[in-house]
N, C-alpha and C positions, 0 to 999 in steps of 0.2 A: 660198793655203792651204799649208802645211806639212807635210811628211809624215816622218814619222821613216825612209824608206825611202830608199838613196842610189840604187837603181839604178832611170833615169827616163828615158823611151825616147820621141821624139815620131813622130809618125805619124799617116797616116791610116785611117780603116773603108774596110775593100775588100771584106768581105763578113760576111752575120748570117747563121748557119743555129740555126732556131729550130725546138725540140723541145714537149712539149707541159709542160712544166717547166722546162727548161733550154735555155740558148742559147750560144753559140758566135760568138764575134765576131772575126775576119779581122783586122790591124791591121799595115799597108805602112809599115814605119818608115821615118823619111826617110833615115838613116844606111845605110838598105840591109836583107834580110832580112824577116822574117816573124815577126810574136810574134800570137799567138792567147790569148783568155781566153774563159771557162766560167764563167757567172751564170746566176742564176737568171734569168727570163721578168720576173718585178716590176721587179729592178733595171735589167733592160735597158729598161723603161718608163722608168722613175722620171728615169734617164739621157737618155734621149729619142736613145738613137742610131740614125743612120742612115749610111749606105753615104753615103762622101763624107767623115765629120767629120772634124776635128782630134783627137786624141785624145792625152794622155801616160799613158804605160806604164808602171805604178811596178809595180816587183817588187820582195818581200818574203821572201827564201826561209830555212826553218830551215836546210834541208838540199841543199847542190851536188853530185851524186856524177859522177865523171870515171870514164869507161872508155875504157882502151887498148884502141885497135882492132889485129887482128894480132898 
């Protein structure tokens, strides 16, 4: 599959925390760090993920905003 997105991050589910709408998916990137995403409860079905998978982490962003700390 192709995605018009460059930035593509592999990793595994290290944790779901699931809302009565929305859920919360944990994702142990192999290159090191922590990236999380926020889906609905359907998609998180429809995916069939569970704690363990393989997963790649395509991020899409309009907007990057950098703050200097200090």
């Amino acid at each position: 599959m192709r995605y018009g997105a460059r930035n593509q991050l592999i990793g595994k589910v290290r944790g779901i925390k699931k809302g009565k709408l929305m859920s919360q998916v944990d994702v142990m990137l192999d290159a090191g760090g922590l990236a999380s995403s926020v889906m609905t409860i359907d998609s998180l079905k429809d995916l069939k993920l569970k704690k363990g998978d393989s997963v790649r982490v395509v991020v899409k962003a309009v907007n990057v905003l950098l703050v200097k700390e200090g």
